[in-house]
BALUM-602134 format. One record per residue (C-alpha): x negated, z negated, y; residue in three letters; residue number from 1. Coordinates in nm, 4 decimals, padded with zeros to 6 digits. Each point is the difference from the previous one (the first is absolute). Layout:
REM residues N
<paro X="X" Z="Z" Y="Y" residu="ALA" num="NUM"/>
...
END
This chain:
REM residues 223
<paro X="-13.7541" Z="-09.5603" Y="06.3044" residu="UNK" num="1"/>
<paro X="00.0354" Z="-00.3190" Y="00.1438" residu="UNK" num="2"/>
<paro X="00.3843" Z="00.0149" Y="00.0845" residu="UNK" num="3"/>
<paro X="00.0179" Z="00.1468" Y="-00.3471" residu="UNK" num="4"/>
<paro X="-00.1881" Z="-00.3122" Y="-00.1782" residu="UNK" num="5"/>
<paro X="00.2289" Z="-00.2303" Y="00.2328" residu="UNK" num="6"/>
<paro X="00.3242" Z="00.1577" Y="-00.1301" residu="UNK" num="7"/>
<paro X="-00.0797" Z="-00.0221" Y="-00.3506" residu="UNK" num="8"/>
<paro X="-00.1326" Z="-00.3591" Y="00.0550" residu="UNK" num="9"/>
<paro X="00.3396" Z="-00.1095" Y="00.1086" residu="UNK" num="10"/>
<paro X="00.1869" Z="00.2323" Y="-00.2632" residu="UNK" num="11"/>
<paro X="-00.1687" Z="-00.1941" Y="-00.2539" residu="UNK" num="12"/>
<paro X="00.0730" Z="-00.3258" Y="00.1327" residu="UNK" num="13"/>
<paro X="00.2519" Z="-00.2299" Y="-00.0717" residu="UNK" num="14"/>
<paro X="00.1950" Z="-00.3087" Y="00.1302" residu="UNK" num="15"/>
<paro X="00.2419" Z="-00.2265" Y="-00.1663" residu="UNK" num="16"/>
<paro X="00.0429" Z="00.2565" Y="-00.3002" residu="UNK" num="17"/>
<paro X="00.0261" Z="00.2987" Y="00.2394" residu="UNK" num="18"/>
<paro X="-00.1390" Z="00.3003" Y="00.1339" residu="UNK" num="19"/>
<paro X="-00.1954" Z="-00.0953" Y="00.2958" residu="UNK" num="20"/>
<paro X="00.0395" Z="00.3637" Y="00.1589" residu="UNK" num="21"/>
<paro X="00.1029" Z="00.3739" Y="-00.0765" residu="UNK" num="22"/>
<paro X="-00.0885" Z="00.2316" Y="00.2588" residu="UNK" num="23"/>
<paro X="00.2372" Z="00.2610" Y="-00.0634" residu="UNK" num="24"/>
<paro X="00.2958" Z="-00.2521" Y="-00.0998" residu="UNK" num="25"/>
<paro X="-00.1132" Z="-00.1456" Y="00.3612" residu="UNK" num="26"/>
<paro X="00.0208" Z="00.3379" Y="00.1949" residu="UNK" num="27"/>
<paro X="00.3134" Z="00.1005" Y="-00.1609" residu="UNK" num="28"/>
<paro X="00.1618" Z="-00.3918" Y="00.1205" residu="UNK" num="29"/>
<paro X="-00.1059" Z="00.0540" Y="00.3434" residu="UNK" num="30"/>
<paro X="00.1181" Z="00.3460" Y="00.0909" residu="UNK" num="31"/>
<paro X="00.3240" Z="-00.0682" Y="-00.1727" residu="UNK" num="32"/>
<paro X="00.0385" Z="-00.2961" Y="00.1298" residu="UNK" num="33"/>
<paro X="-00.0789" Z="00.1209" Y="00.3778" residu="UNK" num="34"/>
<paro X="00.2378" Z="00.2989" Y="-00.1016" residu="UNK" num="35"/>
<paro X="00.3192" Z="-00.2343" Y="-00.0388" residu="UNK" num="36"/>
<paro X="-00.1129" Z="-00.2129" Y="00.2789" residu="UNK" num="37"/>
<paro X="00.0277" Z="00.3099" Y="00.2284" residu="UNK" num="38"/>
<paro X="00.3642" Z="00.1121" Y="-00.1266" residu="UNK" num="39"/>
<paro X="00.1433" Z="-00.3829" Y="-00.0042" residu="UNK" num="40"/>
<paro X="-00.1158" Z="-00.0333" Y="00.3870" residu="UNK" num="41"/>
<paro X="00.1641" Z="00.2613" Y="00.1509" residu="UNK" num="42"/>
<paro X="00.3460" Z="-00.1054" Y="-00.1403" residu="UNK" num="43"/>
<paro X="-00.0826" Z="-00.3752" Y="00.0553" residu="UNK" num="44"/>
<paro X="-00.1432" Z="00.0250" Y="00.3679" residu="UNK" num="45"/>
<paro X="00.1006" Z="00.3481" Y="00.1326" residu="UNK" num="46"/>
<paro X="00.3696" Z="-00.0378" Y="-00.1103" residu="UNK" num="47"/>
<paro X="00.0689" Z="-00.3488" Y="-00.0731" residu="UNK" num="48"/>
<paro X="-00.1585" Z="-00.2400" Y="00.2561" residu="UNK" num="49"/>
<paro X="-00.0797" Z="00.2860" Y="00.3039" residu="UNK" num="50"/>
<paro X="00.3928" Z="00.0021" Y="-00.0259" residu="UNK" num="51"/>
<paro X="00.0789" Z="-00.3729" Y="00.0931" residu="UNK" num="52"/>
<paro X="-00.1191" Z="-00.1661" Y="-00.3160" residu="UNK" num="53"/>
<paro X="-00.0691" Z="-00.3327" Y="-00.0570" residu="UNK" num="54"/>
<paro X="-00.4312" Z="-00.0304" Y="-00.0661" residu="UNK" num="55"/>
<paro X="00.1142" Z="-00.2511" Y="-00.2930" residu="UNK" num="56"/>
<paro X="00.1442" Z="00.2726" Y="-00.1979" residu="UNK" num="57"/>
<paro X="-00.2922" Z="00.2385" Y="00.0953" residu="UNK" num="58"/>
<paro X="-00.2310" Z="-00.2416" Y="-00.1815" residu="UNK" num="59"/>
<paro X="00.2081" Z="-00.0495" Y="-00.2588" residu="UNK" num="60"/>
<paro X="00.0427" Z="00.3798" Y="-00.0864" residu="UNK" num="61"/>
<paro X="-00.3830" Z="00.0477" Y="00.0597" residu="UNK" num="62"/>
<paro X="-00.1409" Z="-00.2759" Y="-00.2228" residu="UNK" num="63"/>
<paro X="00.2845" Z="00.0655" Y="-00.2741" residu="UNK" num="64"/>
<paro X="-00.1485" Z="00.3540" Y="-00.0428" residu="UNK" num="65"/>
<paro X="-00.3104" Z="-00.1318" Y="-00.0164" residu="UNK" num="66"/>
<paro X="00.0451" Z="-00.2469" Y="-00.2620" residu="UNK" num="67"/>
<paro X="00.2443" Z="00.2178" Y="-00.1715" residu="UNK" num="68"/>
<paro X="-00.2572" Z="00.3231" Y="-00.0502" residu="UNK" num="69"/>
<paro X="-00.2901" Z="-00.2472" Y="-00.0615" residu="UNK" num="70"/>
<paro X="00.1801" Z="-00.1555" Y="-00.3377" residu="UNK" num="71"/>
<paro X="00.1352" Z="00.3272" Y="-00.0761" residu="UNK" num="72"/>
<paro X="-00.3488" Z="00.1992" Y="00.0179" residu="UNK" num="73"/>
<paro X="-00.2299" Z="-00.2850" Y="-00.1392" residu="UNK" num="74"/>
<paro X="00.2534" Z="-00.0699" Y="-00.3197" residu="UNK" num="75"/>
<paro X="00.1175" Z="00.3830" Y="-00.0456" residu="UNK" num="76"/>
<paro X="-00.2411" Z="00.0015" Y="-00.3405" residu="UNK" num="77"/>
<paro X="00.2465" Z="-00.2260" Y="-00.1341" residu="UNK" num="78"/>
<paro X="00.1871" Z="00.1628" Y="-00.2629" residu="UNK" num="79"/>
<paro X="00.3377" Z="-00.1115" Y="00.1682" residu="UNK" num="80"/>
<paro X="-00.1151" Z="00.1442" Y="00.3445" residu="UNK" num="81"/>
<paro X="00.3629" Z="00.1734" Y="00.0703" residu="UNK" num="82"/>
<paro X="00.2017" Z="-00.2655" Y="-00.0935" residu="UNK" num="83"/>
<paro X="-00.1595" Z="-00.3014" Y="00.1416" residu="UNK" num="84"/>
<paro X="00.0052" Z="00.2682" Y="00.3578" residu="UNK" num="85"/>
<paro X="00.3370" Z="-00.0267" Y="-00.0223" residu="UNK" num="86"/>
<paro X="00.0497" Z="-00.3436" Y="-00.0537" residu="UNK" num="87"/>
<paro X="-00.2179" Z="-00.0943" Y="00.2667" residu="UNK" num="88"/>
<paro X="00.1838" Z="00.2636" Y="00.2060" residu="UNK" num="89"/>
<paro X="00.3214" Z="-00.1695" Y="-00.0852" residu="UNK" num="90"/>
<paro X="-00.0904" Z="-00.3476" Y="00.0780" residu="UNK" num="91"/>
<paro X="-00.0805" Z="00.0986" Y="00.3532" residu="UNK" num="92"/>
<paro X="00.3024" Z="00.2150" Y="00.0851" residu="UNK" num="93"/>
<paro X="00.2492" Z="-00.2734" Y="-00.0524" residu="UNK" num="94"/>
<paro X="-00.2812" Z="-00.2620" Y="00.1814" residu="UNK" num="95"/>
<paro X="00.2047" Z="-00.2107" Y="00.2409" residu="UNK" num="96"/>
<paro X="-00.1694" Z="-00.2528" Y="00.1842" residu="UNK" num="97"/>
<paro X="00.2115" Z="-00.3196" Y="-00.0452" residu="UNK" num="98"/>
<paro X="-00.0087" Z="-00.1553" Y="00.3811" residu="UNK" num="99"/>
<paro X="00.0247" Z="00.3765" Y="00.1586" residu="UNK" num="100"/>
<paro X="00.1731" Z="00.2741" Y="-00.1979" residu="UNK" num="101"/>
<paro X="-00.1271" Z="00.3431" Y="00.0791" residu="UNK" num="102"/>
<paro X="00.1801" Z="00.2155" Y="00.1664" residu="UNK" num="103"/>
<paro X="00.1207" Z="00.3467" Y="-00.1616" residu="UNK" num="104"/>
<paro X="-00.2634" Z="00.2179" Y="00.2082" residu="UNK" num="105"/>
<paro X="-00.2375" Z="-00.2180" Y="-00.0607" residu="UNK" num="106"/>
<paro X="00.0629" Z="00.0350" Y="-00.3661" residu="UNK" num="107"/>
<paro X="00.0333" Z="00.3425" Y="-00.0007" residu="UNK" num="108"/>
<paro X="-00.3624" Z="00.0155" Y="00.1583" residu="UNK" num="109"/>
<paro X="-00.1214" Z="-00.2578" Y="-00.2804" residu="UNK" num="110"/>
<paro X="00.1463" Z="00.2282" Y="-00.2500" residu="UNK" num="111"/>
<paro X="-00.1558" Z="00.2819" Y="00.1682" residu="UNK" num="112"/>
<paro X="-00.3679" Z="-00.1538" Y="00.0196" residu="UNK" num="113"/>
<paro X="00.0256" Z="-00.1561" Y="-00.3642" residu="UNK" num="114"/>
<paro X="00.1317" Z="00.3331" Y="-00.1793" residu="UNK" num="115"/>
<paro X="-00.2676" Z="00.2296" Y="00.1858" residu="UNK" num="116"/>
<paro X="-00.2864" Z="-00.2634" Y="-00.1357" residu="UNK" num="117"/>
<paro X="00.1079" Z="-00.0103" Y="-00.3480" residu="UNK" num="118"/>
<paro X="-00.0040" Z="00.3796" Y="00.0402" residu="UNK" num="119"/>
<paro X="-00.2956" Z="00.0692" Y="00.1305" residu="UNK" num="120"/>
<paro X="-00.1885" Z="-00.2763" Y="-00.2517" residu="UNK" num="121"/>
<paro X="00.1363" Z="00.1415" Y="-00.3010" residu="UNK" num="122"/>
<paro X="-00.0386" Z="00.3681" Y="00.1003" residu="UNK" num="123"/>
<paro X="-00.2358" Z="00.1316" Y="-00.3424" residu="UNK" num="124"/>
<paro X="-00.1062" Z="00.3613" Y="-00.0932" residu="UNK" num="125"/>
<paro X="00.3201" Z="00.1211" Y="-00.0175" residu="UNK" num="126"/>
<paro X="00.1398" Z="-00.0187" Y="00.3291" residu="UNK" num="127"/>
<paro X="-00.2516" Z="00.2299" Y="00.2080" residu="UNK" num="128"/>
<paro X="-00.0929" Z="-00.1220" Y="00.3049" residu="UNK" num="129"/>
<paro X="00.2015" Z="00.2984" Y="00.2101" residu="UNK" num="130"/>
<paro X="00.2888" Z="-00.1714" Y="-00.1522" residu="UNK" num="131"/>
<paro X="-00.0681" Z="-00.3472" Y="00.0950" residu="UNK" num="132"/>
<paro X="-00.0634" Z="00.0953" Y="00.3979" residu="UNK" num="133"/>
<paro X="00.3044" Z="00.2055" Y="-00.0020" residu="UNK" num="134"/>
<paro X="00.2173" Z="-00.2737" Y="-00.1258" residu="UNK" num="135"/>
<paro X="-00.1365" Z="-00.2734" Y="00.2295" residu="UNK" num="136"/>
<paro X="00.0120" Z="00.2553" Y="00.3318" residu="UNK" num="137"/>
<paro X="00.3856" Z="00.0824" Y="-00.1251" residu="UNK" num="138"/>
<paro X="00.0293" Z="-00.3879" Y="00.0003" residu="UNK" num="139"/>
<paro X="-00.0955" Z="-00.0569" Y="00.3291" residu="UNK" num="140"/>
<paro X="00.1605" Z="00.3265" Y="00.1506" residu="UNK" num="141"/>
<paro X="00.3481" Z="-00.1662" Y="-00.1393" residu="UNK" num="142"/>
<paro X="-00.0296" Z="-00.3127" Y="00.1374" residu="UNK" num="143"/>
<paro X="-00.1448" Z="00.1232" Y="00.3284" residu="UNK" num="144"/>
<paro X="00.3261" Z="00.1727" Y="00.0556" residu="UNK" num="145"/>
<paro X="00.2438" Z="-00.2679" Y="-00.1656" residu="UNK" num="146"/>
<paro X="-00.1731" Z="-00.2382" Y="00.2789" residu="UNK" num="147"/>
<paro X="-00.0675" Z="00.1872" Y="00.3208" residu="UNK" num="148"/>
<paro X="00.3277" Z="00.2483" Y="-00.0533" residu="UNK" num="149"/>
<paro X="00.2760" Z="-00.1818" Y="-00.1658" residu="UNK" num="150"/>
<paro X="-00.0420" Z="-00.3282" Y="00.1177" residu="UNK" num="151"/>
<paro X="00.0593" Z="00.1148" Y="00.3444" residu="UNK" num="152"/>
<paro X="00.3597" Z="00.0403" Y="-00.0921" residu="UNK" num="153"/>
<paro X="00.0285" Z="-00.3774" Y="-00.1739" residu="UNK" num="154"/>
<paro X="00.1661" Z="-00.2455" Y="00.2425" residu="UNK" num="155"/>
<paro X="-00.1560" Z="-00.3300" Y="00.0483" residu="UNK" num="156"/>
<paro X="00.2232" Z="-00.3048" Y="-00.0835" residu="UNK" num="157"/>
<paro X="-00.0045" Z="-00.3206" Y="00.1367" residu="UNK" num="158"/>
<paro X="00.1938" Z="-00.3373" Y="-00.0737" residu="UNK" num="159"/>
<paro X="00.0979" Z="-00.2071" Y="00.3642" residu="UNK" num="160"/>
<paro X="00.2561" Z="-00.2370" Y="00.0923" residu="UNK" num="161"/>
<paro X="00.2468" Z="00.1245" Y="00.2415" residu="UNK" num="162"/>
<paro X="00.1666" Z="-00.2159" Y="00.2682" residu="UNK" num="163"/>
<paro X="00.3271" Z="00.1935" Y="00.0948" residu="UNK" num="164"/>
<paro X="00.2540" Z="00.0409" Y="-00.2874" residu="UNK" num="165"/>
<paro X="00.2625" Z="00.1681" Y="00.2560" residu="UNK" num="166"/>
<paro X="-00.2083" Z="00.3543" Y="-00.0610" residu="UNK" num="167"/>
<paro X="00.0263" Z="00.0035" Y="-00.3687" residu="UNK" num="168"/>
<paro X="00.3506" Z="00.1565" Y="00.0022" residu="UNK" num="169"/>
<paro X="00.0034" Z="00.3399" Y="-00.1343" residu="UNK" num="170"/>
<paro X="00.1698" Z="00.1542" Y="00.3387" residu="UNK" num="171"/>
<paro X="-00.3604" Z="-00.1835" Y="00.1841" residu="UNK" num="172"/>
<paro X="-00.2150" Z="00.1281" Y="-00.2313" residu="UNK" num="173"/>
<paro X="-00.1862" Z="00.2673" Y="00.2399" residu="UNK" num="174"/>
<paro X="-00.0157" Z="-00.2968" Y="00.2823" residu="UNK" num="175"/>
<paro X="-00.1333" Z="-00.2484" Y="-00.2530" residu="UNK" num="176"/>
<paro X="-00.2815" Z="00.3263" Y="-00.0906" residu="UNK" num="177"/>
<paro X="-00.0431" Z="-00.0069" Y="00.3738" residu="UNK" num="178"/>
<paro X="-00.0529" Z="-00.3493" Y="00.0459" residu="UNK" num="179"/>
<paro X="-00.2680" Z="-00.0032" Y="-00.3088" residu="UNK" num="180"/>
<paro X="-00.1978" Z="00.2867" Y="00.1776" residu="UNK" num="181"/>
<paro X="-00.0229" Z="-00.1257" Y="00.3107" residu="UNK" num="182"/>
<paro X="-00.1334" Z="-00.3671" Y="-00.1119" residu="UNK" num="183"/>
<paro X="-00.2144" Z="00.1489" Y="-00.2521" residu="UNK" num="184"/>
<paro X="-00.1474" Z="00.3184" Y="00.2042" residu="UNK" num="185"/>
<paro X="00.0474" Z="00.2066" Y="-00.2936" residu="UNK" num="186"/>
<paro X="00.2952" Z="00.2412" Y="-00.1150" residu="UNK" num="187"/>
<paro X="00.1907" Z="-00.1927" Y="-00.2523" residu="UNK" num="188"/>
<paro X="00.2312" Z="00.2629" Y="-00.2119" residu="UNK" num="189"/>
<paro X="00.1129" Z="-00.2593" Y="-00.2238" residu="UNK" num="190"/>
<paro X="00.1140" Z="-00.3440" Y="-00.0231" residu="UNK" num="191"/>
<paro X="00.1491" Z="-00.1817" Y="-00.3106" residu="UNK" num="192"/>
<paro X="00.1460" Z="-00.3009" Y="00.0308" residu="UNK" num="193"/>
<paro X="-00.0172" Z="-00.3121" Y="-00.2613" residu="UNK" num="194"/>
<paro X="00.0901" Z="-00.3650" Y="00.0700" residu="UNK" num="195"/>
<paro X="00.2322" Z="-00.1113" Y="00.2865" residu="UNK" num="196"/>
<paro X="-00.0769" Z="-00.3411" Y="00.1353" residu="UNK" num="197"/>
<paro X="00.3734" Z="-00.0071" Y="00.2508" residu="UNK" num="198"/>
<paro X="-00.1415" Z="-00.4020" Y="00.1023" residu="UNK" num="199"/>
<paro X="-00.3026" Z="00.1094" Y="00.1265" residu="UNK" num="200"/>
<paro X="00.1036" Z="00.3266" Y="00.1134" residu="UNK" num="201"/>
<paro X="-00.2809" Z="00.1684" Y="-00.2095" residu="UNK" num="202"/>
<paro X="00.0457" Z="00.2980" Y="-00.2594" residu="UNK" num="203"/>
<paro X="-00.3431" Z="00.1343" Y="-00.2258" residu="UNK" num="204"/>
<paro X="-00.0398" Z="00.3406" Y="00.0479" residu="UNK" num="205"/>
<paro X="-00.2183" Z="00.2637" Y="-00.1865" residu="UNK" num="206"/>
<paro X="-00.1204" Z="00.2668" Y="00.2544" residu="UNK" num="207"/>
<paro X="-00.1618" Z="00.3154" Y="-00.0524" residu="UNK" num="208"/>
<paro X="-00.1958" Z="00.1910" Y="00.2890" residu="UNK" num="209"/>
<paro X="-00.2976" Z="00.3392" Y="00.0036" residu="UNK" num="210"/>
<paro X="-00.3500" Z="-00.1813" Y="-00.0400" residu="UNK" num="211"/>
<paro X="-00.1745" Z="00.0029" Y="00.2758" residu="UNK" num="212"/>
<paro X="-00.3613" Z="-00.1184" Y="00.1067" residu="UNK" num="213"/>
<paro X="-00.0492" Z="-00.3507" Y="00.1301" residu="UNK" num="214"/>
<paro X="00.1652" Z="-00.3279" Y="-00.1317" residu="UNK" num="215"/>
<paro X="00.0125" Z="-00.0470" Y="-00.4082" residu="UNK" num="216"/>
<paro X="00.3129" Z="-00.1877" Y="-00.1668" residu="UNK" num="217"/>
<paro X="-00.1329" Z="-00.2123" Y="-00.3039" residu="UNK" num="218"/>
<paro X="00.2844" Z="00.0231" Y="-00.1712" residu="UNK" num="219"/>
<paro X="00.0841" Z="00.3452" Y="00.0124" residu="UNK" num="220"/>
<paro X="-00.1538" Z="00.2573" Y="-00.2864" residu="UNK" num="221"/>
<paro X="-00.3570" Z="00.0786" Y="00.1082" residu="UNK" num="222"/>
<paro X="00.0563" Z="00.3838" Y="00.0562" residu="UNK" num="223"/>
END
């Protein structure tokens, strides 16, 4: 009786124009919102930053699907609920920070976190809730094996400045992929070559090589 009198006391109060509290409208927010919480950290953690990602991006993605399903879920009585989802959904999958572009895998996981908020915020009565967890799990499944599987195959790539132009003839090329392994540690399979400096004896070279655990190239696509 107590709790009950409690609940209705708050129901029936207001603040600033508004309904102080709704008990099922409450509920409903929580468990939805610790629903989408749930299916945004496994992508975000499991297969984004326990697979060399940067902790920046990690927050980013987390507190972008917060934000995104809060707005979404507090303003879906609006009448133009779908449309301003999409907008909003819009604006952040072209984002671009101006002093740090982001990378395309970590814009693919933006896009990923975003698109499954929006989702599960706007879900109503006529998507049953079978449907919803099927679509999410299905979601993660895919990029589970786009990340663990396929980007085992993806060479790394790395920009350096090389110091012996007498190995980028095409008759040295296997000796120059020799010399590149063996300074490097790693199997390079690939080497392109850009500007030739003849002065200085230095030539730019784009090389290519298996990731492998250990040291991290800034300037090579986070894979």
């Amino acid at each position: 009786m107590v709790a009950d009198f409690i609940i209705n006391t708050l129901e029936s109060a207001k603040v600033f124009g508004l309904d102080f509290f709704h008990a099922e409208d409450f509920v409903h927010l929580i468990t939805r919102f610790g629903y989408n919480l749930f299916w945004v950290f496994i992508p975000s953690y499991f297969l984004y930053f326990k697979k060399q990602g940067d902790k920046e991006y990690f927050f980013t993605f987390m507190i972008a699907s917060v934000i995104v399903f809060q707005i979404c879920m507090l303003l879906g009585t609006v009448s133009l609920r779908i449309g301003f989802a999409l907008g909003l959904f819009a604006i952040f999958g072209i984002l671009r920070y101006r002093t740090n572009p982001i990378p395309p895998r970590e814009m693919t996981y933006l896009f990923l976190v975003i698109g499954m908020s929006v989702k599960n915020a706007l879900a109503n009565q006529n998507i049953s809730m079978a449907e919803l967890l099927i679509t999410d799990v299905i979601t993660i499944i895919v990029a589970y094996i786009i990340e663990v599987y396929f980007t085992k195959m993806k060479l790394v790539r790395k920009n350096i400045v090389y110091d012996r132009t007498d190995l980028i003839k095409p008759e040295k090329y296997n000796e120059l992929l020799e010399d590149l392994s063996d300074r490097f540690g790693v199997k390079v399979e690939r080497a392109d070559i850009g500007f030739v400096d003849l002065i200085r004896d230095q030539v730019k070279l784009v090389i290519y090589f298996q990731k492998v655990e250990g040291i991290r190239y800034f300037d090579s696509p986070k894979s």
